[in-house]
Every structure is written in C-alpha cells, then in structure tokens.
TORKEDO-940696 format. One record per residue: x, y, z of N, C-alpha, C in turn. Coordinates in steps of 0.05 Angstrom, whole numbers, plus 32768, in hexadecimal, padded with zeros to 4 digits. Each point is the difference from the previous one (the first is absolute). Layout:
<atoms>
XYZXYZXYZ/...
</atoms>
This chain:
<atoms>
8B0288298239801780088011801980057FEF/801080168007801680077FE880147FEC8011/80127FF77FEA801A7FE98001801780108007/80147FF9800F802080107FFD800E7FEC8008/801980027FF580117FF180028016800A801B/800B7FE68010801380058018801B7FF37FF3/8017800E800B801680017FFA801380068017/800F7FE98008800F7FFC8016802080047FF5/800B80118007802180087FF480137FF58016/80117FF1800580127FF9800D800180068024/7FE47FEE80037FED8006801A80127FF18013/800980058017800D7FF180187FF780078021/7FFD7FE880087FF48016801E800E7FEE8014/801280078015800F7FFB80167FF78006801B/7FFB7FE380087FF48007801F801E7FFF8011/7FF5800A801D80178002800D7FFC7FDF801D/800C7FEF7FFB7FFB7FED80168004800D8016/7FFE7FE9801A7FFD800B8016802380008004/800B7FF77FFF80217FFD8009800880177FE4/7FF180137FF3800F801B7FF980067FF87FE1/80017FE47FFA80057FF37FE57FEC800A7FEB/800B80037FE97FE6800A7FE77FFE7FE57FF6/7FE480057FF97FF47FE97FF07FF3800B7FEB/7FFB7FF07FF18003800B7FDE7FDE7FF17FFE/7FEB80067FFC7FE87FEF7FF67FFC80017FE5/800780157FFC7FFF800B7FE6801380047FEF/800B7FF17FE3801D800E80017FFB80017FDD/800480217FFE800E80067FE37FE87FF87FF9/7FDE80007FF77FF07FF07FED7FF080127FF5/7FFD7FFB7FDF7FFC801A7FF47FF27FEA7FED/7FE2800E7FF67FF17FEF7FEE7FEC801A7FF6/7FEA7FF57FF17FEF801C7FFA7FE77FE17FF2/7FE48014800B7FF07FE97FFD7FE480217FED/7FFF7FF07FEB7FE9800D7FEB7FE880108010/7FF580117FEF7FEC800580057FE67FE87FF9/7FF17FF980187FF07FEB8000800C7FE07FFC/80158002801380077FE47FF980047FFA801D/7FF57FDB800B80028000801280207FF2800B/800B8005801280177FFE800B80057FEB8011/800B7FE980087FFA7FF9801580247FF8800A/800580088019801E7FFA80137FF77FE58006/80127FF27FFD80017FE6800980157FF78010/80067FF2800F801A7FF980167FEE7FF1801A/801B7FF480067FFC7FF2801D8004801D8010/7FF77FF880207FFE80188013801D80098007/8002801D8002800C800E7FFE801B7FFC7FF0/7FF180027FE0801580037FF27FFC801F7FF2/7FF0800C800980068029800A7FD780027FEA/7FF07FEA7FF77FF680087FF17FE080158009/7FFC7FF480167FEB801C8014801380158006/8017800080078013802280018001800D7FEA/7FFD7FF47FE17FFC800B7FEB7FEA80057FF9/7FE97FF880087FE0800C80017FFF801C8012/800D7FFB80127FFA801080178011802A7FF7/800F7FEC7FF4801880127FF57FE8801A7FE6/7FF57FEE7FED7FF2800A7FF27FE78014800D/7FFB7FEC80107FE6801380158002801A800D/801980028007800680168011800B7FFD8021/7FF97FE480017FFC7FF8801B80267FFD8014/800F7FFA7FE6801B80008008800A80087FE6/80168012800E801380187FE880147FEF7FFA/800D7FFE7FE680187FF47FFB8017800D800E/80177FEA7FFC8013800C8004800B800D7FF0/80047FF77FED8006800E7FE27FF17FF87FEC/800380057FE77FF680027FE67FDF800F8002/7FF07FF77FE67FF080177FF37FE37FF78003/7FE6800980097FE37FEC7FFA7FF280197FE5/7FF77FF47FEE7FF2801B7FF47FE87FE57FF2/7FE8801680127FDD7FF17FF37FFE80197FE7/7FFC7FEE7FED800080137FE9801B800F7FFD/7FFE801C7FF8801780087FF68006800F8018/7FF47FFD802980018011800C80107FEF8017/801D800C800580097FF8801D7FF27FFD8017/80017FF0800F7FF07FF4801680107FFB8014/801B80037FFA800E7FF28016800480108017/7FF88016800B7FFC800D80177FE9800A8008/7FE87FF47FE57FE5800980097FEF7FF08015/7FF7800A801A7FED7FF7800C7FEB7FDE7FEF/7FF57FF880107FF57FE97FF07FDA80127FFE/7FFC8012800D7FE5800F7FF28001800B7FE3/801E800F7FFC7FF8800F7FE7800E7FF17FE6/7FFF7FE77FFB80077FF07FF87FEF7FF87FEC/7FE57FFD80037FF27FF07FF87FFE7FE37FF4/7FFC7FF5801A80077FE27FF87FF27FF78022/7FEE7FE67FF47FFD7FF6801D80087FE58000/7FF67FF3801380117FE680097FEA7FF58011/7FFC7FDE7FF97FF37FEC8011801A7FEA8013/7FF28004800F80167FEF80197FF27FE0800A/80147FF580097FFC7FED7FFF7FE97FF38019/7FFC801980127FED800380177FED80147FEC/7FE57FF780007FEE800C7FF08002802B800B/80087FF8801A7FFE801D80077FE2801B7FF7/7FEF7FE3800A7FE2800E7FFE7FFB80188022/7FEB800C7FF27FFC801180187FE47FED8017/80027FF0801A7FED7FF27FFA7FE8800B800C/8008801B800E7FDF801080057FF1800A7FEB/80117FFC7FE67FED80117FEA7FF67FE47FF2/7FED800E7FF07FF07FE47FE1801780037FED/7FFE7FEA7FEA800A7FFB7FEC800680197FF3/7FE2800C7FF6800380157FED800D8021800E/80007FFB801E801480188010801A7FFC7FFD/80127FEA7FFE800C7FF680028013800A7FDC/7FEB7FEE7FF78004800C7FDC800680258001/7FED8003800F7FFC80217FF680168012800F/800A7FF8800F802080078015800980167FF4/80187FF57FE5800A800B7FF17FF3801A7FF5/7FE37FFD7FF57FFC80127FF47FF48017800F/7FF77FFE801F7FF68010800B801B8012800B/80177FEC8005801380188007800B80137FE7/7FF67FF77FE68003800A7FE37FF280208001/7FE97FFE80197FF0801280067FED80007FE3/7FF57FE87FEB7FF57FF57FE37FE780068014/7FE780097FEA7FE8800E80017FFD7FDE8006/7FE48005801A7FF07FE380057FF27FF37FF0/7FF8800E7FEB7FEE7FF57FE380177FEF7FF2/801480058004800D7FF17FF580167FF08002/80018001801D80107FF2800F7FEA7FE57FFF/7FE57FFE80067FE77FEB7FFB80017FF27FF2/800880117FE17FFB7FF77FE280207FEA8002/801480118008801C7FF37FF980047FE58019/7FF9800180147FFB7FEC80117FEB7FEB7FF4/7FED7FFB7FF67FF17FF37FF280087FF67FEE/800E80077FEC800A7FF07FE8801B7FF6800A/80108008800A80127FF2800A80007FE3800C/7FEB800080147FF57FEB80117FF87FEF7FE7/7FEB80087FEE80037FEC7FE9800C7FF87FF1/801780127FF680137FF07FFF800F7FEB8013/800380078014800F7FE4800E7FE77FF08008/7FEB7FFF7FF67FEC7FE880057FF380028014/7FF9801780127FF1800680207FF3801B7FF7/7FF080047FEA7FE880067FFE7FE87FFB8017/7FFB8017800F7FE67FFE801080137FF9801C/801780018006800A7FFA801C800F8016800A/7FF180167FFB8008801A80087FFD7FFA8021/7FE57FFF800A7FFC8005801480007FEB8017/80167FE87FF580077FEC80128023800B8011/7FFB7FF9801380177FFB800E80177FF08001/8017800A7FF680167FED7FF880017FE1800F/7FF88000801A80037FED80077FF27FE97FFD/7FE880007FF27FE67FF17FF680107FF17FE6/801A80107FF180037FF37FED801D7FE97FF5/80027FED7FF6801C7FED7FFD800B80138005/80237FEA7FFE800E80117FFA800D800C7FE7/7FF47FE97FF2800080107FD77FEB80147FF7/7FEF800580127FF280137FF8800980238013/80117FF4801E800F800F800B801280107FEB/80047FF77FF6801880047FE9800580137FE9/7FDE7FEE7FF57FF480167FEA7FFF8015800F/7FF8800B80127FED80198005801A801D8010/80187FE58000801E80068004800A80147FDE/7FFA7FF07FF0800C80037FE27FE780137FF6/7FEB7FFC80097FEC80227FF3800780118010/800C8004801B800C8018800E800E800A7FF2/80107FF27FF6801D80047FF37FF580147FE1/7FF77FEA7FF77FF1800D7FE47FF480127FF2/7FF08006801F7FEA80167FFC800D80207FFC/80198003800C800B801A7FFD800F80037FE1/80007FEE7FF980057FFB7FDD8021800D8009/80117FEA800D802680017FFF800A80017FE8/8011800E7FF880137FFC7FEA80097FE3800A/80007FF3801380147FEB80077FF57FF38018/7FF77FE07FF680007FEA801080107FF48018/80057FFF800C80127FED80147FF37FEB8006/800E7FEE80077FF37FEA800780177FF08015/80077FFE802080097FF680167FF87FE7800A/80087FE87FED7FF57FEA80067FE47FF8800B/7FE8800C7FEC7FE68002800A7FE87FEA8007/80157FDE7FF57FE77FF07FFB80167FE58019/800D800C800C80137FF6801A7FE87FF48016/7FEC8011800F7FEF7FF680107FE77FEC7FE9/7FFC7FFF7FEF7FF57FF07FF57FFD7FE37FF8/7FEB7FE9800B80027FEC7FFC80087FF07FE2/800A7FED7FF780097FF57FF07FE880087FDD/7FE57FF680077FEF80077FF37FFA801D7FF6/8002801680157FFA80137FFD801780117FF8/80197FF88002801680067FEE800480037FDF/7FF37FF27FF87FFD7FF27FEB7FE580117FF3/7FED7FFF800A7FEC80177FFA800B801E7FFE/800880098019800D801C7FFC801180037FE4/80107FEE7FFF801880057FF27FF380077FDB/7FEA7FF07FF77FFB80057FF27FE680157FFE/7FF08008801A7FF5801480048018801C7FF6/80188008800E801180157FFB800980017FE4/7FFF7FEE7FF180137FFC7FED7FE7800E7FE6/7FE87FEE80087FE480087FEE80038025800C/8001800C800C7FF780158013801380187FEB/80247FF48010801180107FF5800180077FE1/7FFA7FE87FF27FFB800E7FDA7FE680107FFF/7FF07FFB80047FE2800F8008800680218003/80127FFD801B800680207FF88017800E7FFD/80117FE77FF0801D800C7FFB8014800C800E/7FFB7FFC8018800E8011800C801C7FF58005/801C8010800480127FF3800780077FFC801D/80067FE38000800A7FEB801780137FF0800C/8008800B800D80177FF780147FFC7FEB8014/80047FE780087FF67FE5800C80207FF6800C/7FF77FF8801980167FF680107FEE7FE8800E/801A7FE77FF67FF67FE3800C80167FF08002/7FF97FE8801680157FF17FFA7FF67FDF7FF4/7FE980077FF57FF47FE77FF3800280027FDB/800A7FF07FF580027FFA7FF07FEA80047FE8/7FF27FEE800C7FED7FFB7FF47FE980168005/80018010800B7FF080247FF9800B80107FF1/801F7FFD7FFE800C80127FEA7FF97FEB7FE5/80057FEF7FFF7FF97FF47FE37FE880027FF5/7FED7FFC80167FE880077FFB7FF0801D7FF3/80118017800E7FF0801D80048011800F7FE6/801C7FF380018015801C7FF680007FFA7FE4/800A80207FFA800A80097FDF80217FF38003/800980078009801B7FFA800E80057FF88018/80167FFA800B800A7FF480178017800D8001/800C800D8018801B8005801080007FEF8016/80157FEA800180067FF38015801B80068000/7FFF800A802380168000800E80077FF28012/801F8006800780027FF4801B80238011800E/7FFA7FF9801B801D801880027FFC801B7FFD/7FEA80097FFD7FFB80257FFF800B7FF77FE0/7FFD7FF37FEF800C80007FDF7FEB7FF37FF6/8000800F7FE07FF07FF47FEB800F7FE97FF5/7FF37FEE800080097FE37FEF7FFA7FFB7FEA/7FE780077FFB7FF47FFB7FE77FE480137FFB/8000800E7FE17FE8800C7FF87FFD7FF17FEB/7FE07FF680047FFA7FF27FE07FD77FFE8008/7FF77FFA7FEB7FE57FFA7FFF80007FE3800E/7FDF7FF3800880037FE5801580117FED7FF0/7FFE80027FE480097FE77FEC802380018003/800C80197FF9801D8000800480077FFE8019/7FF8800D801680147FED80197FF67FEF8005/7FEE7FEC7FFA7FFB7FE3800280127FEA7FEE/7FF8800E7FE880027FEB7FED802980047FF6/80068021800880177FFD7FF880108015801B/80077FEE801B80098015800C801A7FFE8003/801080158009801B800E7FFA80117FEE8018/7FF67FF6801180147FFE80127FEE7FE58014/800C7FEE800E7FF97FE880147FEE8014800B/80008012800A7FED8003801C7FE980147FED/8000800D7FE47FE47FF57FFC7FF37FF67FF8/80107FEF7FF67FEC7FE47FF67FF97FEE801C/8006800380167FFA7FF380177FEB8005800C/800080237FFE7FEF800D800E7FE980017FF2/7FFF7FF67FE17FE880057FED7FF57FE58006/80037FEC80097FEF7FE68001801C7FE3800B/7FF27FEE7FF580137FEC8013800D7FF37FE6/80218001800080147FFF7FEB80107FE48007/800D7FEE7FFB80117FEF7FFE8020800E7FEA/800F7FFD801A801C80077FE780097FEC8000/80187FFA7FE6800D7FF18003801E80027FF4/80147FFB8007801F800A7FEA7FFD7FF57FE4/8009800F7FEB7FFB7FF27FEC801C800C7FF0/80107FFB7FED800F80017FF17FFA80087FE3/800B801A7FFB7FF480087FDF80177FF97FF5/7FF47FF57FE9800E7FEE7FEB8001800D7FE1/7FE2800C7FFA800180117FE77FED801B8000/800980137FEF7FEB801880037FFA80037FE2/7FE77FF87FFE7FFD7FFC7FD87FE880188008/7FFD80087FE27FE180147FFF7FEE7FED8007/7FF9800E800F7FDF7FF6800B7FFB7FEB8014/80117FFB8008800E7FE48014801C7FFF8016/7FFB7FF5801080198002800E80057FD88007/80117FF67FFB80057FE38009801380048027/7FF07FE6800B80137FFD80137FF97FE78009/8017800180187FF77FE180097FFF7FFD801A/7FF37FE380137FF98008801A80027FE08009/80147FFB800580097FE9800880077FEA7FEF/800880107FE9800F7FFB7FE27FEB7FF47FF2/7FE5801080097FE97FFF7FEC7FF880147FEB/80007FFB7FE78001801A7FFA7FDE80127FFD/7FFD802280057FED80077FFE800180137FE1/7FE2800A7FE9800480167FFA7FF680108005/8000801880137FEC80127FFE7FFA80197FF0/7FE9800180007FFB801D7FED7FF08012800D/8007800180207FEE80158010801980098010/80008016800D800B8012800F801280167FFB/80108008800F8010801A7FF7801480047FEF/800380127FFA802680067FE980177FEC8012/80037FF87FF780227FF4800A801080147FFD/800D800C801C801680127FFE80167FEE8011/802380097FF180117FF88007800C80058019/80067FEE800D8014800380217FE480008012/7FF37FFB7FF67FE17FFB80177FFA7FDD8009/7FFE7FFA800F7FF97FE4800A7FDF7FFA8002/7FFA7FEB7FF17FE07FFD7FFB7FFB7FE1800F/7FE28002800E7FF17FEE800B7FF07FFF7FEE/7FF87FDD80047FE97FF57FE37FE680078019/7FE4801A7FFC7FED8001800B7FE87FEC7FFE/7FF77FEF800C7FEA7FF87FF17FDD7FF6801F/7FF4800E7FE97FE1800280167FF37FEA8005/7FEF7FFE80157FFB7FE980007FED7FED7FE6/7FF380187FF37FF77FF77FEA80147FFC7FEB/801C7FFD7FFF800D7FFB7FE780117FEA800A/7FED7FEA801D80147FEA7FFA7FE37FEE8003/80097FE47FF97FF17FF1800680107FDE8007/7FF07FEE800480077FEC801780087FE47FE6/80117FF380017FF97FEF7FF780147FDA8007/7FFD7FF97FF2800E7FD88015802280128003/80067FEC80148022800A8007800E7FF97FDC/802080108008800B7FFC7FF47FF380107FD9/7FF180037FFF7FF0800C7FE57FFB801A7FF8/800D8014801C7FFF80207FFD801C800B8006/80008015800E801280067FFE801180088018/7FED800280128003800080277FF07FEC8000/801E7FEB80197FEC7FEC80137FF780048016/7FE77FFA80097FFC800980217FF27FEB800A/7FEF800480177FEF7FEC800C7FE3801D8007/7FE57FF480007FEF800B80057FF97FFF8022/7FFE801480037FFB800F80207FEB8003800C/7FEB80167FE87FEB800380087FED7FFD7FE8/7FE07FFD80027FF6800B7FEA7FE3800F8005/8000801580007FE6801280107FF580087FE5/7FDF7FF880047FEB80037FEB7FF380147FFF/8000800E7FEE7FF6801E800C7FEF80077FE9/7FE67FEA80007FEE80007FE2800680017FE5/800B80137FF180097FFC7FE0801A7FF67FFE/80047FFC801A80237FF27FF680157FFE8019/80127FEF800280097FF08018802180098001/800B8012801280178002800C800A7FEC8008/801E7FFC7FF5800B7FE380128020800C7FF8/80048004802380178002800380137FE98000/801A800C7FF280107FE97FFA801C8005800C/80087FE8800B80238005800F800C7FF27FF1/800F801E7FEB80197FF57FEF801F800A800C/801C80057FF9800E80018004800E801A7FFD/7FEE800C7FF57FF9802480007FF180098015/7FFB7FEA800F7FEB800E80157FDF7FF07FF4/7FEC800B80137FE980007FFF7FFC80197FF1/7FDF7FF37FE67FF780087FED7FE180028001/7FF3800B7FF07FE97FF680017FFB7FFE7FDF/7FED7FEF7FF87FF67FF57FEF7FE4800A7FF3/7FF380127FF77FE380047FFD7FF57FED7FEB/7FEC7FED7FFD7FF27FEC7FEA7FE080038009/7FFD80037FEA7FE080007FFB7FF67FE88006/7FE88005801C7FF37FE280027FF17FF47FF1/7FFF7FF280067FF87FE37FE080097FF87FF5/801E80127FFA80097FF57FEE80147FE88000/800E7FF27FEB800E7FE88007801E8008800E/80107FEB8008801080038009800C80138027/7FE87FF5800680028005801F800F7FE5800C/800F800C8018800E7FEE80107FFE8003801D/7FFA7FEB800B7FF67FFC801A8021800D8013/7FF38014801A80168001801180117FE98007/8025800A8001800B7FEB8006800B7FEC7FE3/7FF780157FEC80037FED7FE6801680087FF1/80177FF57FF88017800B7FEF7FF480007FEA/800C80227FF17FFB800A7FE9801580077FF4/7FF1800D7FE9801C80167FEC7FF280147FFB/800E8017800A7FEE801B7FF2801080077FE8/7FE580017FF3800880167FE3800380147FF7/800880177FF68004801C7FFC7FF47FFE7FE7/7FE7800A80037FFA800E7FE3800880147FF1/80177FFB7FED800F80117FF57FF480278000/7FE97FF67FF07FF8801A7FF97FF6801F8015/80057FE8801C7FF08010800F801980078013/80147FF67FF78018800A8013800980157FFB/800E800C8012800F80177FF1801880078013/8018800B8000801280058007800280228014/80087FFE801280028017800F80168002800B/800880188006801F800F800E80007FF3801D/80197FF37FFE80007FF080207FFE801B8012/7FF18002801280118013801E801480058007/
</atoms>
C-alpha cells in the first residue's frame, strides 16, 4: 500500500449553539503526521479530538485553515474522492451479507474485476486472521472478530489513509488488549498511514508512533509514548498520561545535569525532567512508581494508609497526606508493606521525579 503524509495547517471549526453562541471544538491546531506513521489524538471527551478526524475525512468542513493528504488539498473535497477510509466505533457491518461480501463492498463499488476482487478479499481476511470465514455471517462472530472484518473493509481498497474512531470502545477488557496489538502488528505489516482517536491512554501508548493530546479544541502536547509520559509539558498531561502525585517544591540550585530543591525543607536532587525556564512556577511530579512507603517520620511526606488493593504483581495503597490523597505502587512480596490504618512516610525517589509547569 503506498504511504502519504497528512498535514493539518491552522485547522478551527465553530459550531453554532442553540442560543446563537459559537463554540469553538476545534481551535487553531496544526500538526503534520509522516508517511506511514501511526498517529493517535488523545483527550478526554470533547476536547474537539473526533471533530479533527472527522475534519480529515471529509465528513465536517473547517472553519478555517488548510487539510492536505499528501501534497493534495482536501479541505473542500467530498470524503469519496479522498482516498482514505475509516473504522468506527460501531463495526458498521452489512448484516444481510457474509464476511467476505462485506470485505468485497468497497471493491465492487470500485467496479475491480471479480477474479480479483476473490484474490484481494482472501488475503486480506488472512491477514486479519479470518481465513476461510468468507461465507459466515457477521453475526455468528465476537465482537473482536466483528472488528477485524471491520479493518479488512477498510484495507482491502488499499487507502492512502487509515482512520480509526475509537474502534476497540464496544470491546470487552480482554479483547481490547488483543485488538490493540492485533492493529498495531497489522498497521506496520502494511505501512500504511494512521490516524487513531481515543480517550484511553493506554491504546495510544500501546499502538502509537506519536501521541497528540488535546484538550479545549487545543494541542497540548506532541511527543512519542515515552516523552509525554515520561516528560510532559504541563499538569494536565501528565494527569491525563497515568496517575501523578504533585507536590510544591522550592528550587534551590540549577547545576549541569541536576536541579536541587526542597519539600518540606527536605532537600531533593533530581536529574530527570524539563529545562528550567525563568518566571515559570514548577510542581515536584511524581508516579506512583517513584514513591515508596516507609516507618513515619523517615521520608519525606507523612500520611496514614487508607487503602491497599492487590492486584497480583504488586499492591496499590492509597495514602492520606496533607497534599491530599496519593497512591503508592510496591511490588508484592516485597518488604516493607503496611497494614491499612497504619502511619507512614512516603518517599520520593529522587531519580524518578521530575518537575513540571504548574497550571
């Protein structure tokens, strides 16, 4: 399948409320995603990131700015002459037809010779793993196999361009988890480039080359899963990337390679997180894997233990300190567990802290 790259120029789209007011879903967001690279929008609901799929599709016109797939404007083209298809988050099977009718949709309205509409419906199917279920009826099958036969529709017309509308939403917990690395094996397979809209975390970290998370019709952050996790720009995405503990901290020194501070006139050094820029106010970030539990008075936050939920390789235990409630991640078995109800001291593991731009 040939690769092209999408390129969004200073895209905005304004709905009109019912009391006559404009609303902005979309505001000003301009990014450009490789040929063959997969994409994925990330945000809580309606922070504009399906209006910007939709935008790409054809399905809704901007208000202003530019869409160009490849080197070719799109932004007033129909979503047929586009080329680009899209899986939805309703499998949107046909259910009087079989699998392999269903597959062959696309290419029969292509008006593609039947010899090889057969041939290209057949390998397809084997690629998404439903080899020989041509002639079953959608409804005979899961709903992850619903899915597949969703994503060979898609496939089979060989798109310059993937979409993807939160597709693994009706899917059970298990079968989430299968898809996700089903698409991911699928999409390098045939390079094609991909556009993915979710509001789960853990599918963009999982699937993507990159991540755009928004919120507000605005881009917040572009980085691969490692940089807006491991180093994100602002409180709300490091919030939105997994479960964060802040805390105020006071910078004291900025040496190469290190930053000193202190946190209840304790002092920290760290050697993880962002540039220190001046007239900016910084929160100490830290995950639940970069604290751990230990006797009162001996760390560096005091709290009392709340909860402690076992969840096989290792035990959550929320803790009520004076920052609020925290949580704690520790590997089970290991030493230093404390029974609910038990005064502690949490520790900040230096290395794993890092500093972020207050809100």
């Amino acid at each position: 399948m040939k690769s092209v790259s999408v390129t969004l120029k200073n895209i905005s789209k304004v709905f009109k409320g019912f009391e006559g007011n404009d609303i902005r879903a979309v505001d000003d967001v301009s990014f450009n995603v490789n040929p063959g690279e997969f994409v994925t929008l990330l945000g809580p609901s309606g922070c504009g990131k399906t209006t910007t799929l939709r935008m790409i599709a054809g399905f809704e016109t901007p208000t202003k700015g530019k869409i160009l797939i490849g080197e070719k404007d799109v932004t007033f083209i129909p979503p047929w002459k586009r080329d680009i298809a899209m899986v939805f988050q309703s499998y949107g099977l046909f259910p009087h037809m079989s699998v392999g009718n269903n597959v062959a949709y696309g290419l029969k309205m292509r008006k593609v010779d039947k010899n090889k509409i057969k041939e290209q419906v057949s390998s397809i199917l084997e690629l998404v793993g439903l080899k020989g279920f041509e002639h079953r009826p959608p409804s005979s099958l899961s709903g992850g196999q619903q899915q597949s036969v969703a994503l060979a529709r898609a496939l089979v017309v060989e798109p310059s361009v993937l979409l993807f509308d939160e597709p693994l939403s009706n899917l059970d917990v298990l079968l989430r988890e299968q898809m996700r690395v089903e698409i991911r094996r699928i999409q390098k397979k045939v390079g094609i480039t991909t556009l993915y809209v979710t509001h789960d975390r853990t599918e963009a970290m999982t699937l993507s080359d990159r991540i755009i998370v928004m919120n507000n019709g605005k881009i917040m952050q572009i980085g691969s899963p490692n940089e807006v996790y491991e180093k994100p720009n602002s409180k709300f995405v490091a919030s939105f990337m997994g479960k964060i503990a802040f805390f105020p901290v006071e910078i004291n020194a900025v040496e190469p390679g290190s930053i000193k501070v202190t946190i209840k006139g304790k002092e920290l050094i760290l050697k993880k997180g962002i540039k220190i820029s001046e007239n900016v106010k910084y929160v100490l970030g830290c995950r639940p894997e970069g604290l751990y539990l230990t006797a009162p008075k001996k760390g560096h936050i005091e709290g009392r233990v709340l909860t402690n939920v076992y969840l096989g390789n290792y035990v959550e235990s929320y803790v009520e300190t004076e920052f609020g409630e925290i949580m704690v991640k520790t590997e089970a078995g290991t030493s230093g567990g404390f029974e609910e109800g038990a005064a502690v001291s949490v520790v900040i593991k230096e290395e794993l802290a890092k500093l972020i731009p207050d809100d």
